[in-house]
KEZA-127740 format. One line per 8 residues: number of its first residue (from 1); their letters; for each residue x, y, z of C-alpha. Coordinates in nm, 3 decimals. Each point is the difference from the previous one (the first is absolute). Layout:
REM residues N
NUM> a> X:Y:Z  ...
This chain:
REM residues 182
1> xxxxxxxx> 12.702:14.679:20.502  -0.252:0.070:-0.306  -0.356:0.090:0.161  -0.265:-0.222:-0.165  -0.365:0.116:0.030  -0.294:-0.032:-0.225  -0.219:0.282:-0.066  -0.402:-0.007:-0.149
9> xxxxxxxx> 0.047:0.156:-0.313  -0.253:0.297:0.127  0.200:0.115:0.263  0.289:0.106:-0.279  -0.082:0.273:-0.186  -0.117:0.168:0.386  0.367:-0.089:0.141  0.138:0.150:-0.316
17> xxxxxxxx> -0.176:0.299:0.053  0.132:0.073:0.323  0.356:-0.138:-0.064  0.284:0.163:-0.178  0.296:-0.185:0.119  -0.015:-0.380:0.010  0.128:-0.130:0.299  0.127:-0.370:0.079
25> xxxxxxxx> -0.002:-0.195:-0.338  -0.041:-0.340:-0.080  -0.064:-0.172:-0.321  -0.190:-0.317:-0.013  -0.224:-0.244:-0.198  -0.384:0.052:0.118  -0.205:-0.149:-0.293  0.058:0.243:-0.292
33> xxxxxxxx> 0.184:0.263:0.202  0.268:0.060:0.226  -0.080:0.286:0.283  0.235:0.271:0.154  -0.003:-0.019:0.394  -0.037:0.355:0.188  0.230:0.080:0.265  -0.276:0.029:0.218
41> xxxxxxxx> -0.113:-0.367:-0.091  -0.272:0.091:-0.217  -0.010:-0.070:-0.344  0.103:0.344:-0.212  -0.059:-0.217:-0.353  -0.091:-0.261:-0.232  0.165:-0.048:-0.300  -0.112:-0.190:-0.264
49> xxxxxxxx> 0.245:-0.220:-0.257  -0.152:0.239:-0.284  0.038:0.328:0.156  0.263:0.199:0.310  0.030:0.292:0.166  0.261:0.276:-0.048  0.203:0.171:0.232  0.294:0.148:0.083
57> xxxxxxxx> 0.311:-0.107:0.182  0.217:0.198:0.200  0.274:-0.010:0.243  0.086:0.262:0.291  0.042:0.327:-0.154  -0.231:0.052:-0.243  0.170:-0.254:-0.254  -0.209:-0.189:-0.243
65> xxxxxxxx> 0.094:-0.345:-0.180  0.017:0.156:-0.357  0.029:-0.201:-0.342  0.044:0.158:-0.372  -0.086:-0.419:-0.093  0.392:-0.103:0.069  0.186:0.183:0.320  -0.185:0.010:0.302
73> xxxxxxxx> 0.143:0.268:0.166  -0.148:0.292:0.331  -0.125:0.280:-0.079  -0.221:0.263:0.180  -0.141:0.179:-0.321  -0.076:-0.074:-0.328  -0.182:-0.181:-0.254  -0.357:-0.129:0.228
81> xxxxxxxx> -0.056:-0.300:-0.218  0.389:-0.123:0.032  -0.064:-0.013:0.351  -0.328:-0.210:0.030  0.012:-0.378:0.056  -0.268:-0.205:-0.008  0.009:-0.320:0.221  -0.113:-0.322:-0.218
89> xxxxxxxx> -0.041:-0.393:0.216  0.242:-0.221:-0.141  -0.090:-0.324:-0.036  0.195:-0.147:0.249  -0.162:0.241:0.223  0.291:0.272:-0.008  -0.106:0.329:-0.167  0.223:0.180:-0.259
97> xxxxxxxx> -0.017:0.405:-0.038  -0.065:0.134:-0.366  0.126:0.347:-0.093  -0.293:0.188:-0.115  0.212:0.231:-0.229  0.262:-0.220:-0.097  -0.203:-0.340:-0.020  0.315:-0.148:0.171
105> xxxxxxxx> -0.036:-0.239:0.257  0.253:0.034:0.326  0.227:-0.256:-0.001  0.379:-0.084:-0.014  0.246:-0.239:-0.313  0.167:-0.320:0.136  -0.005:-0.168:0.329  -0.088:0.280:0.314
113> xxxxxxxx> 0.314:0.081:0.133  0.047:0.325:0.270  0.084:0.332:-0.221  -0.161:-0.141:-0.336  -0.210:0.273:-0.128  -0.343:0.029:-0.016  -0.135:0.050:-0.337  -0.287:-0.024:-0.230
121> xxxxxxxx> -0.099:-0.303:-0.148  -0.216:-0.092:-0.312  -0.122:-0.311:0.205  -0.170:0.021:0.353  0.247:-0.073:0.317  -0.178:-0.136:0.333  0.077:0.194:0.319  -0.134:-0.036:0.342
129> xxxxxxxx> -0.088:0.251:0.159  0.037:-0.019:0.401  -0.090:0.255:0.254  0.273:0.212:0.087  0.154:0.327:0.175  -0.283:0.249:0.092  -0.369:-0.045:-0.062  -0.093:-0.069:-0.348
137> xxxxxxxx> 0.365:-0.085:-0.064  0.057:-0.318:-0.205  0.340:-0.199:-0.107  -0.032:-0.106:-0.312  0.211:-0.334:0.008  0.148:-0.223:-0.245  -0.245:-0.297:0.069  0.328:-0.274:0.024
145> xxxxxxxx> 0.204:-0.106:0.210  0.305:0.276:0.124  -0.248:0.290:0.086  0.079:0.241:-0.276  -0.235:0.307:0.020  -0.033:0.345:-0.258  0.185:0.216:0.173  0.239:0.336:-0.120
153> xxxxxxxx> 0.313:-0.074:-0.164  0.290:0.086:0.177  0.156:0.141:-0.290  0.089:0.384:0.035  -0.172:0.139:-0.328  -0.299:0.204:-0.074  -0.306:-0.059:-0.033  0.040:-0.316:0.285
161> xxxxxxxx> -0.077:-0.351:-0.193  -0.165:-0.283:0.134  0.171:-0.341:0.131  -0.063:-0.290:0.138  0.139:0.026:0.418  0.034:-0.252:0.280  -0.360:0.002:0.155  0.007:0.185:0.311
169> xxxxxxxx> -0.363:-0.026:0.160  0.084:0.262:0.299  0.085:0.239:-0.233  -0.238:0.252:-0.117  0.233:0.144:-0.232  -0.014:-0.257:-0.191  -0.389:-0.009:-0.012  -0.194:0.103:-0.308
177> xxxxxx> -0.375:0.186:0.082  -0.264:-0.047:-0.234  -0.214:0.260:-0.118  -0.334:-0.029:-0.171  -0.024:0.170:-0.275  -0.366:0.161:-0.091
């Protein structure tokens, strides 16, 4: 379940200080923010409708959710910028991720089906993102109903391309981390 806590807007820029990896998310309304639950269960972040934080997001071995604006795809080196997100609140209280160096937002064509890949979008997708797998570990679920989650395609090819994957919440394979970037 998505922690929900409300932080004074002092306390922030102290937890980001000492925090580099966010640990249970949550996205919600709170006036004109949504906030970021710690694992911990203190807030790690308030995030205003006008402004997010960037990080990084990675998988078990190093991989990092990569984006040249249009394939999403897992890479361990390369371009810094193609592999920073920034998490924006949705609306609906969702949050979509923006590629920093593409300007893509992650997100899937058509109906969410398991296997359809992940790619970059011109328009922001919601996602929720659930905590998941080891600490700071998140899923990052297809907020409908058939618990689709970004996951790794199975598809043999290199580099390894993002897809949407049955949601399974006791695996930690299948959970993202999310690093602040400074």
């Amino acid at each position: 379940m998505v922690g929900r806590l409300v932080a004074k807007a002092s306390d922030v820029a102290d937890q980001l200080s000492r925090r580099h990896v966010l640990g249970t998310a949550g996205a919600a309304a709170a006036g004109s923010g949504a906030f970021l639950a710690a694992g911990t269960g203190q807030a790690a972040a308030v995030l205003s409708r006008h402004a997010g934080f960037v990080y990084s997001v990675g998988v078990a071995g190093g991989k990092l959710l990569t984006s040249d604006g249009r394939r999403v795809v897992l890479l361990s080196g390369g371009e810094v910028r193609t592999q920073q997100w920034e998490v924006l609140l949705m609306p609906d209280g969702t949050v979509s991720l923006r590629n920093v160096g593409g300007g893509g937002y992650l997100g899937y064509e058509g109906e969410p089906r398991a296997d359809l890949p992940v790619v970059g979008r011109p328009e922001p997708v919601g996602w929720e993102l659930r905590a998941g797998g080891e600490p700071g570990g998140y899923h990052v679920v297809v907020p409908r109903p058939g618990e689709l989650a970004l996951g790794v395609s199975e598809l043999l090819v290199y580099p390894p391309r993002g897809a949407l994957r049955p949601l399974m919440a006791g695996d930690g394979g299948q959970a993202w981390v999310f690093t602040l970037r400074e």
